[in-house]
C-alpha positions as CSV (number, residue, x, y, z in Angstrom):
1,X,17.3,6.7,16.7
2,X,14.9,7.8,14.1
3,X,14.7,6.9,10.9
4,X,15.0,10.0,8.3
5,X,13.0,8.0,5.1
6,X,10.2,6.1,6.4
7,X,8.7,3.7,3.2
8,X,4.9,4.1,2.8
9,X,5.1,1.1,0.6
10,X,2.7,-1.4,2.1
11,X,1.1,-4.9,1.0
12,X,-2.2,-5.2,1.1
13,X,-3.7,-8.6,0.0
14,X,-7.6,-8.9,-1.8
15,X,-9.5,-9.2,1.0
16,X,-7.7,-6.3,2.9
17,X,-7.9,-4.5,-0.3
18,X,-11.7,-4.8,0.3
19,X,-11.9,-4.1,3.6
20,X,-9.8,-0.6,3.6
21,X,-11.8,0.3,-0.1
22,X,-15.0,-0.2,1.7
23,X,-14.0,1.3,4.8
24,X,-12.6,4.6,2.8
25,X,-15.8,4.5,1.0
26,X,-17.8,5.3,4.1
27,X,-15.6,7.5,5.6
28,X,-15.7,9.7,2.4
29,X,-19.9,9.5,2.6
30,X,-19.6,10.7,6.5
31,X,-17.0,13.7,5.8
32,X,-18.3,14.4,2.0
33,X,-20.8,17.2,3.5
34,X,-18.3,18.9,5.8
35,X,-16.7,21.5,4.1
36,X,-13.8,21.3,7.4
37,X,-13.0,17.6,6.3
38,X,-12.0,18.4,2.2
39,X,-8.5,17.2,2.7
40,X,-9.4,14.2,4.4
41,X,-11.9,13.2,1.8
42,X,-9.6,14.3,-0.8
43,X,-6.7,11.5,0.9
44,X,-9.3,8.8,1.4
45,X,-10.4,9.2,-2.6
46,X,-6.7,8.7,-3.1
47,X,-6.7,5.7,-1.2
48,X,-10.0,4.3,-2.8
49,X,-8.1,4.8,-6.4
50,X,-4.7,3.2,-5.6
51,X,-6.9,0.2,-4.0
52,X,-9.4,0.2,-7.1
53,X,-5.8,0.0,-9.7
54,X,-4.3,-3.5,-8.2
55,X,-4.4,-4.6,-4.7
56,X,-0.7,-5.6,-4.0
57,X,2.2,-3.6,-3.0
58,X,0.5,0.1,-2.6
59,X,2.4,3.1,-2.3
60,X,1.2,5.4,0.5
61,X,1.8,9.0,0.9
62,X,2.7,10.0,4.4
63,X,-1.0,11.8,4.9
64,X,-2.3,8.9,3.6
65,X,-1.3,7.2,5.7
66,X,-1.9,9.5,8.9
67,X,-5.1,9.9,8.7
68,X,-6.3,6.4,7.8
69,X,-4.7,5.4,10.9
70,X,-5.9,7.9,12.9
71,X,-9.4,7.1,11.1
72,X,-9.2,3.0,11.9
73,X,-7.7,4.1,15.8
74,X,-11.2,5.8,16.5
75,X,-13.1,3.0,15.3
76,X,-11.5,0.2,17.5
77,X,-11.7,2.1,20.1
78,X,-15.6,2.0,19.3
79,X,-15.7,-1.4,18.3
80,X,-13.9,-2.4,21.7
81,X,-16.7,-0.2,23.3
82,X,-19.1,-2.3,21.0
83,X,-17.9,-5.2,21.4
84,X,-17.8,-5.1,25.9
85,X,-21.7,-4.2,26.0
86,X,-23.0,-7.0,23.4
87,X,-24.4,-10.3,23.5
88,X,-22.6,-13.3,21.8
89,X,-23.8,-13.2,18.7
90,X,-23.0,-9.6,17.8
91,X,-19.8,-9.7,19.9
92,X,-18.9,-12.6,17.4
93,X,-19.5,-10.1,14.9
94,X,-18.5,-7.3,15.6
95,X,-15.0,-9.0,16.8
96,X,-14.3,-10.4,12.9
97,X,-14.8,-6.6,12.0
98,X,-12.4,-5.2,14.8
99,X,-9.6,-7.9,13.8
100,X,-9.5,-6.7,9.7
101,X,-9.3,-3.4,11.2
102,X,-6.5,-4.2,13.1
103,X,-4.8,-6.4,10.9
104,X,-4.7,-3.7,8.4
105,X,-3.8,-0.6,11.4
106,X,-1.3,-2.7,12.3
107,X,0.4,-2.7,8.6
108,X,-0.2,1.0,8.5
109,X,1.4,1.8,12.0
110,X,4.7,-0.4,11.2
């Protein structure tokens, strides 16, 4: 059974906070020159100001949401891609990276 109201009201610590702000951040320097990607840089600016006003309990819009998620999916999957070609060192990297990521996917996605 579906749920009809779906709560976009998520917790995000300090160091998630950080993490998502910074990842936003990039995203909106990658898409900022496309003129097909305004919306999406509009939604990640919105995300960067809720996270910049008090990290805590953060209320999402439902295209917030969507395409952050969809945003973190594609980079696991190239941080998995990453991570099964490299050498210790950067695996060890790389995997601390991929588990923030999914740590906060997973808080978007439930």
């Amino acid at each position: 059974m579906k749920k009809l109201f779906k709560n976009y009201n998520i917790y995000i610590d300090k160091s998630e906070a950080k993490v998502l702000s910074n990842f936003c951040k990039q995203a909106v320097n990658q898409m900022s020159s496309d003129n097909r990607f305004i919306q999406d840089v509009k939604c990640f600016n919105s995300i960067i100001n809720k996270l910049s006003a008090a990290p805590g309990e953060i209320k999402f819009t439902k295209d917030e949401i969507r395409r952050c998620s969809l945003q973190l999916n594609e980079n696991l999957k190239n941080l998995e891609t990453k991570i099964k070609k490299s050498w210790f060192l950067k695996k060890w990297l790389f995997k601390s990276v991929f588990n923030q990521y999914n740590s906060i996917y997973q808080k978007l996605n439930n």
